[in-house]
C-alpha positions in Angstrom: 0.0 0.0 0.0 1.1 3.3 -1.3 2.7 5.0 2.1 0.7 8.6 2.7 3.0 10.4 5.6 -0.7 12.5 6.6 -2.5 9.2 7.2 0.5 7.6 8.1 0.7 10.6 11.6 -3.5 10.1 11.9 -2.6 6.3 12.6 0.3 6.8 14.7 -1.4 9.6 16.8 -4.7 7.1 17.2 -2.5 4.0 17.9 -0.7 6.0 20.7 -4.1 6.8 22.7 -5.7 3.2 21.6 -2.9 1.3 22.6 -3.0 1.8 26.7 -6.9 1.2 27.2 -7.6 -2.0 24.6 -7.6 -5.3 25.9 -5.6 -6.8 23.4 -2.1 -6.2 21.7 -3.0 -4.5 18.2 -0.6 -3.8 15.7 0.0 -0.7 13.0 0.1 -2.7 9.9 -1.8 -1.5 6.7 -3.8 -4.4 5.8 -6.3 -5.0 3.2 -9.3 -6.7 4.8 -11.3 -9.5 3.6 -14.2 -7.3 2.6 -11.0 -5.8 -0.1 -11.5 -2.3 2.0 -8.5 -0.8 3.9 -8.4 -0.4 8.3 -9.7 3.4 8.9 -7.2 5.7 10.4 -8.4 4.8 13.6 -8.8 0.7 13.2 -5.8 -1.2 14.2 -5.7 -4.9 13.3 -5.8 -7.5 16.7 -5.4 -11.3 15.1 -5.7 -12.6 12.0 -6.9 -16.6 11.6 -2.9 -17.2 11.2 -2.0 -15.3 14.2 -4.5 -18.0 16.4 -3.0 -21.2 14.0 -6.1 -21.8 12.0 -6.6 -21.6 7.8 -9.6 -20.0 8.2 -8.5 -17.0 5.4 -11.3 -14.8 5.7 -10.9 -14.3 10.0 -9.5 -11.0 11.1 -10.5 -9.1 13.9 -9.9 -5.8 14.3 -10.3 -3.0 16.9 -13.4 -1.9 15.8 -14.7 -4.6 13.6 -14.8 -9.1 12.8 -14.5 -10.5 9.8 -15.6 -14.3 9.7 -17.1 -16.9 7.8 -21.0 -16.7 7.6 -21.4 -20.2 8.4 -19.6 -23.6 8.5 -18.7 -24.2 4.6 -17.0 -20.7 4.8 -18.6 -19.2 1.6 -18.9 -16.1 2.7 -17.4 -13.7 4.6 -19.1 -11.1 7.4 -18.2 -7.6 8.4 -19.3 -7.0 11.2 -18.9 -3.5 13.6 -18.1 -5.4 17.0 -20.6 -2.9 18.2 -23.3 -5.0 16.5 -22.2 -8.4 18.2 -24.2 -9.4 21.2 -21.9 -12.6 22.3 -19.6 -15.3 21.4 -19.6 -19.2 22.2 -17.9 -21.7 22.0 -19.5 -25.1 21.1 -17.2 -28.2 21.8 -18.9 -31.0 20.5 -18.8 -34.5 21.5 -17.5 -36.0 17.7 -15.7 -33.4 14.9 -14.5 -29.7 15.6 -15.4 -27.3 17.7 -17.3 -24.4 16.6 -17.5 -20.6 16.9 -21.1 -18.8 17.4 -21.5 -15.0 17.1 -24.6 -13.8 17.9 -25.3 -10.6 16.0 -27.5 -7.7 17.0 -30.0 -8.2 14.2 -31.2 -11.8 15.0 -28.4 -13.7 13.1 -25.9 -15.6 14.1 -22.8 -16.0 12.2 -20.1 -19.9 13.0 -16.8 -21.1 12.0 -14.9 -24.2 13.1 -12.0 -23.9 15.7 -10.3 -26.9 15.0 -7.5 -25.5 17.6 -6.9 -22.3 19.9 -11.4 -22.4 19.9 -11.1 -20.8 23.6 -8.5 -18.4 22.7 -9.9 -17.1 19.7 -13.3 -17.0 21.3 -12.1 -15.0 24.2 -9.8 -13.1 21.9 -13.1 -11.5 20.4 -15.1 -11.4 23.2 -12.9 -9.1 24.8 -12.7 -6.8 21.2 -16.4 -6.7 21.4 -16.7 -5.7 25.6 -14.2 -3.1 24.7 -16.2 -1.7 22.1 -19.6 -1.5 24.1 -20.0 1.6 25.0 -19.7 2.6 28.6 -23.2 2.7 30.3 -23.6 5.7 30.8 -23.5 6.5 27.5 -25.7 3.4 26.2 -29.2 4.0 24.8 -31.0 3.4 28.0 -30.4 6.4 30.3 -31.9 4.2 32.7 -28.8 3.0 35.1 -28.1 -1.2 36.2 -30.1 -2.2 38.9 -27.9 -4.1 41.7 -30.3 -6.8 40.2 -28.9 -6.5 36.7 -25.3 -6.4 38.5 -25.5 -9.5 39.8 -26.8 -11.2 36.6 -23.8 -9.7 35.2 -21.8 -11.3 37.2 -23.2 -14.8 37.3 -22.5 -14.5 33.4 -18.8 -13.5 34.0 -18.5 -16.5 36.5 -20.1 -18.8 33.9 -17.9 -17.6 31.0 -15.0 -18.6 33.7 -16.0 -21.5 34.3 -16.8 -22.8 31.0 -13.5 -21.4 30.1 -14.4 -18.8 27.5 -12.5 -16.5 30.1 -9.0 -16.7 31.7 -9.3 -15.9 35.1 -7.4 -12.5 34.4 -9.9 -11.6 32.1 -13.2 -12.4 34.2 -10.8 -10.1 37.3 -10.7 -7.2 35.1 -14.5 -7.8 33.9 -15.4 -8.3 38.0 -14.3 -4.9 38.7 -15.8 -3.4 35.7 -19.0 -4.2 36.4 -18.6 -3.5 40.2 -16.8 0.0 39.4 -20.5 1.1 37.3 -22.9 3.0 39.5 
């Protein structure tokens, strides 16, 4: 890609105050997605399928958006604004692979086999797509979390844990999160 030295300082400038807050280590490099569109100045690529060990050619996740197979055969490739993912699984099953599930805000639901590194890449977007939310105060509801809603909160977290879709660093820092909000 053709180097632009103005784009180039709008990347490095967004990178810089990106970089301390987002869960994951991102890098600088210009790629072209999967979608054949370029990262924005402020979108910073997070994993690629090669960087978790799996073929899948068309998985990239970015800081603000996944790319993945529609479905199983891998046909087709989603863009989708982590904003607009509700939650991610992962299905071991008893015989074959196991698989990834995205729920998506309009109903759909988007899987992909994880033959290997299922839990990592799992909680590899799960934590893009927390990061993304935006905080609750500034959510659509300007009603704030009950102590009820809190504590469903964190019976998820302590699920997730439990069923390993989170390292136990990850459900600390999602504990105090949701105990920090008013």
């Amino acid at each position: 890609m053709a180097n632009n030295p103005i784009r180039e300082a709008r990347r490095a400038d967004a990178f810089a105050r990106l970089q301390p807050t987002f869960p994951l280590k991102m890098s600088m490099t210009d790629t072209t997605l999967p979608d054949g569109t370029r990262l924005d100045d402020d979108e910073f690529l997070v994993r690629t399928a090669k960087d978790w060990g799996l073929t899948l050619k068309s998985l990239v996740l970015t800081t603000r958006r996944l790319f993945c197979p529609s479905d199983l055969t891998g046909r087709t490739t989603l863009s989708l604004p982590l904003t607009d993912v509700l939650g991610v699984a992962l299905h071991k099953h008893l015989i074959g692979f196991a698989t990834i599930v995205v729920d998506i805000r309009d109903g759909r639901q988007a899987s992909f086999p994880a033959h290997i590194n299922g839990q990592l890449v799992s909680s590899d977007i799960a934590a893009a797509v927390d990061y993304a939310k935006p905080p609750a105060g500034l959510r659509s509801s300007t009603a704030q979390p009950s102590p009820r809603d809190r504590y469903d909160l964190l019976r998820e977290i302590i699920e997730l844990r439990r069923s390993g879709v989170l390292t136990e660093a990850e459900f600390e820092k999602e504990k105090a999160r949701i105990l920090e909000q008013p």
